[in-house]
C-alpha positions in Angstrom: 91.4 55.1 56.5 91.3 55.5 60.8 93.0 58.8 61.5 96.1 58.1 63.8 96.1 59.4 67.6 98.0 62.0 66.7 95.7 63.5 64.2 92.7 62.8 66.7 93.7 65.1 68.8 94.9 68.0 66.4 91.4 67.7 65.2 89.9 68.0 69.0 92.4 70.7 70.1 90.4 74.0 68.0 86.8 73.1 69.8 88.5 73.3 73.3 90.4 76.6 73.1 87.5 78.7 72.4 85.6 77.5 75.8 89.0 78.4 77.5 89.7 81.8 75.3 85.8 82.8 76.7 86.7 81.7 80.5 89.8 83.9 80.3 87.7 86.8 78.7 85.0 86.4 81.6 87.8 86.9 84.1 89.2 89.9 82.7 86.0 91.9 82.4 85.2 91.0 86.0 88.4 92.1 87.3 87.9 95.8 85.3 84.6 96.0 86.3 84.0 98.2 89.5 81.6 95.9 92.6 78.7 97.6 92.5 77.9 98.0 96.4 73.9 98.3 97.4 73.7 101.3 99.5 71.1 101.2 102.5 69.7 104.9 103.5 71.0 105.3 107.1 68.9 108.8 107.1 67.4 111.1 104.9 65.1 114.1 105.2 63.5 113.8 102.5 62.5 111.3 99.2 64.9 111.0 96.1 63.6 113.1 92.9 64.8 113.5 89.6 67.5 115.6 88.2 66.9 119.2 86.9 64.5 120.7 89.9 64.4 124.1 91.1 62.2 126.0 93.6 60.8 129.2 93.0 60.5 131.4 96.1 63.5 132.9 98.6 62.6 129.9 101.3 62.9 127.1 98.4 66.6 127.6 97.5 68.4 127.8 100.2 72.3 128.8 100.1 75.1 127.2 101.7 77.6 130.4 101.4 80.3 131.9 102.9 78.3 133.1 105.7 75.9 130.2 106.2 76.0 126.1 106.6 72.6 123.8 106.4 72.4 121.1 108.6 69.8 118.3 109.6 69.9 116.4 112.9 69.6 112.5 112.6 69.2 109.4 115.3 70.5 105.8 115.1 69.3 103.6 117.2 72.5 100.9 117.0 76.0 100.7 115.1 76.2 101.8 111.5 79.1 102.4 109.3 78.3 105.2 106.8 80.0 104.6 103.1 78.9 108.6 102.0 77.2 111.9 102.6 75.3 113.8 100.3 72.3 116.2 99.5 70.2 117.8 96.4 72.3 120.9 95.5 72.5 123.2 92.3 75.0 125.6 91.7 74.8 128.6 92.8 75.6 130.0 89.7 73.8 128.5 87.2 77.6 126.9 84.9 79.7 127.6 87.7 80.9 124.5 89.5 81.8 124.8 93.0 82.5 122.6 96.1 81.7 121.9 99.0 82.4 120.7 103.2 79.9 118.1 104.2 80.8 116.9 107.4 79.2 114.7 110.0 79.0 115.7 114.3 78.2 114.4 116.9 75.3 115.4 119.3 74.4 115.3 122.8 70.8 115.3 121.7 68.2 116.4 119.5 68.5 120.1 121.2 72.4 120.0 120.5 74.2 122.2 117.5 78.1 121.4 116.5 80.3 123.2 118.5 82.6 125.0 115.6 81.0 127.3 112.2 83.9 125.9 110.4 84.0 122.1 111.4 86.8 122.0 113.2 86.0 121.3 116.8 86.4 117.7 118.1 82.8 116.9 117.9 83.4 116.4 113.8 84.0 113.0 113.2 84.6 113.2 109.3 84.2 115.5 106.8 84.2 115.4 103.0 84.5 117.3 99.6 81.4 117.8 97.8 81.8 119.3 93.8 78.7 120.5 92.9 78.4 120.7 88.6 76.0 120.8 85.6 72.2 120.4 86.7 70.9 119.9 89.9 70.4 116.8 91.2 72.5 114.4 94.3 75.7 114.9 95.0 77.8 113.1 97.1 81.0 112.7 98.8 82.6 109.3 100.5 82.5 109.4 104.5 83.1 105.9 106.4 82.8 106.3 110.0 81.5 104.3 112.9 78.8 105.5 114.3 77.1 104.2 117.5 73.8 104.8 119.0 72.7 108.4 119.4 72.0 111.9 117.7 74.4 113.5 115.1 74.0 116.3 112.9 74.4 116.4 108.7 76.2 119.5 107.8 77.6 121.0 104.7 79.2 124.5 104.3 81.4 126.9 102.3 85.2 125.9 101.8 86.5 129.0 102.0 86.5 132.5 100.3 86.7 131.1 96.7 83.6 129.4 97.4 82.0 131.6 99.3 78.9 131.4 97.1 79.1 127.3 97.0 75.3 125.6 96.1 72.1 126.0 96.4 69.3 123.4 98.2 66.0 123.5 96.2 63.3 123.0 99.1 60.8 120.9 96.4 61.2 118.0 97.5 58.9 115.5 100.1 60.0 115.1 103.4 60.5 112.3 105.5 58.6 112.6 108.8 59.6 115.6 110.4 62.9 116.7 109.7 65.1 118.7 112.4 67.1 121.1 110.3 68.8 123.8 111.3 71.4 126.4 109.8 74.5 128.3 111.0 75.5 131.8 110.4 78.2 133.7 111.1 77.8 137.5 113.4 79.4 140.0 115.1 79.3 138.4 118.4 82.2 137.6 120.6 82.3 134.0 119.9 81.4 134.6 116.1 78.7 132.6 115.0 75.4 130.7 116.0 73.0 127.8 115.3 68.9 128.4 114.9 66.5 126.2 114.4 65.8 125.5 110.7 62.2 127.5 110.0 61.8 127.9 106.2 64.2 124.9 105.4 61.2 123.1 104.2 61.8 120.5 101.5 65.6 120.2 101.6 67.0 116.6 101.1 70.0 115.8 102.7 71.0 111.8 104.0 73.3 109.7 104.8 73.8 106.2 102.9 76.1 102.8 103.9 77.9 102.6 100.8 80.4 104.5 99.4 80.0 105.7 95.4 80.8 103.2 93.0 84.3 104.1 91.6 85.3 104.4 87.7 87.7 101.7 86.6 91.3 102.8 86.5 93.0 103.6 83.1 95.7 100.9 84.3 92.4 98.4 84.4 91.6 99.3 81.6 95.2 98.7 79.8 95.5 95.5 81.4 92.2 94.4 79.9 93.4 95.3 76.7 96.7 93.5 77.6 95.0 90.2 78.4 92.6 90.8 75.2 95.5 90.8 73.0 97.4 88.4 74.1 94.6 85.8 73.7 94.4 87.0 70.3 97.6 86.3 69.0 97.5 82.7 70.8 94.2 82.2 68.9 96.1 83.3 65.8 99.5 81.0 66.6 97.2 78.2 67.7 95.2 78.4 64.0 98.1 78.5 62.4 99.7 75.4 64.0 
C-alpha cells in the first residue's frame, strides 16, 4: 500500500533535524570559543625557552625590586600597534606570587633613558600589570598602543612597597643581536634616581608582541552554551515523540 503525503513526510522529517541540531551545535561552540589571534614579535631581546629555567650566578637573576627597574631599548622602523608586553620572570620568592609594572617609553634615541623611576612622566605611553606565579617562564600583560617610527624603551618595575621584592629575570637565555638593556636605580641624589647602561644584563628576555593574550571564555559563555545545548535537547526529545 503507497504511504499518503502525509506520512511521507513524517517519515523524512527525523533524517533532516539532526543535520540542523549539528549546524546549531557548530554555532554555539564557535561563539564560546575565544579567536585565537597570531601574535607577530614586534621586538625581543632574546629567543623563547621552555618553562622552569633558572640561572646560577649574581649576574644571571636579575631583580626587578623596590629599588631597581630592567629595561631594554627597541627601534621600529614604521607603524605598529602592540597587543602585549612581557618577559621571562620567576618569583622572587620561590611560592610567592607578586606583580608587576611593565610599561612602554618613548625615546629620543638609542642614548635616551625614560625620564621618571616610577613611570609617570609624559614620555610613558602605556603601562600594564604583570602577575608573576608558579614556575618561571613568560609572563605577560595586554598593552595596545600606536607606535610610530623610532626608539622606545621596555621597562618593568616594582609596584610599590608590597612588592618591593617583585621577580626575578634569569639571564639563560640566547640573545637576539645585541641587546641595549639598561636598569634604573634609585639614590640619594637630588633628583632621586638614575639610568646606566645594562652591563651584566646578559641573557634577559624581554619583547614586545602584536597580539594581545588570548582571553578565557566567560562563565556567561559558558551558560549560554549550555542554554542552547539544552534546549536543542528537549526539541530532539518533543520532535521524537511527535
Amino acid at each position: 500500500m503507497k504511504p499518503s503525503d502525509g506520512q511521507t513526510k513524517r517519515g523524512r522529517t527525523p533524517v533532516v533535524f539532526p543535520s540542523v541540531l549539528l549546524l546549531l551545535l557548530g554555532v554555539l561552540l564557535i561563539g564560546a570559543t575565544p579567536v585565537t589571534v597570531r601574535a607577530v614579535p614586534i621586538y625581543e631581546s632574546a629567543a623563547a625557552s621552555p618553562p622552569g629555567l633558572l640561572g646560577g650566578g649574581p649576574d644571571e637573576n636579575l631583580g626587578v625590586v623596590q629599588n631597581q627597574s630592567l629595561g631594554v631599548k627597541f627601534h621600529v622602523s614604521g607603524p605598529v600597534t602592540t597587543g602585549c608586553i612581557g618577559g621571562y620572570f620567576a618569583e622572587f620568592t620561590p611560592g610567592t606570587a607578586s606583580e608587576i609594572l611593565g610599561a612602554i617609553v618613548r625615546l629620543h634615541g638609542p642614548h635616551d633613558f625614560p625620564d621618571s623611576f616610577a613611570l609617570t612622566a609624559d614620555d610613558v605611553l602605556g603601562t600594564t600589570r604583570i602577575r608573576i606565579s608558579d614556575v618561571s617562564g613568560d609572563f605577560v600583560g595586554n598593552l595596545s598602543l600606536r607606535l610610530t617610527g623610532g626608539w622606545y624603551a621596555l621597562v618593568f618595575a616594582a609596584t610599590g612597597v608590597r612588592d618591593s621584592n617583585a621577580a626575578v629575570m634569569p639571564g639563560v637565555h640566547t640573545e637576539i643581536e645585541d641587546p641595549l638593556y639598561f636598569f634604573g636605580r634609585t639614590t640619594g641624589a637630588a633628583d632621586g634616581f638614575e639610568y646606566l647602561d645594562g652591563g651584566g644584563l646578559d641573557g634577559i628576555r624581554m619583547f614586545v608582541d602584536s597580539a594581545p593574550t588570548v582571553p578565557v571564555p566567560e562563565p556567561s559563555t559558558i551558560i549560554l552554551l549550555g542554554s542552547g545545548l539544552a534546549g536543542l535537547g528537549g526539541m530532539a526529545w518533543r520532535r521524537g515523540r511527535n
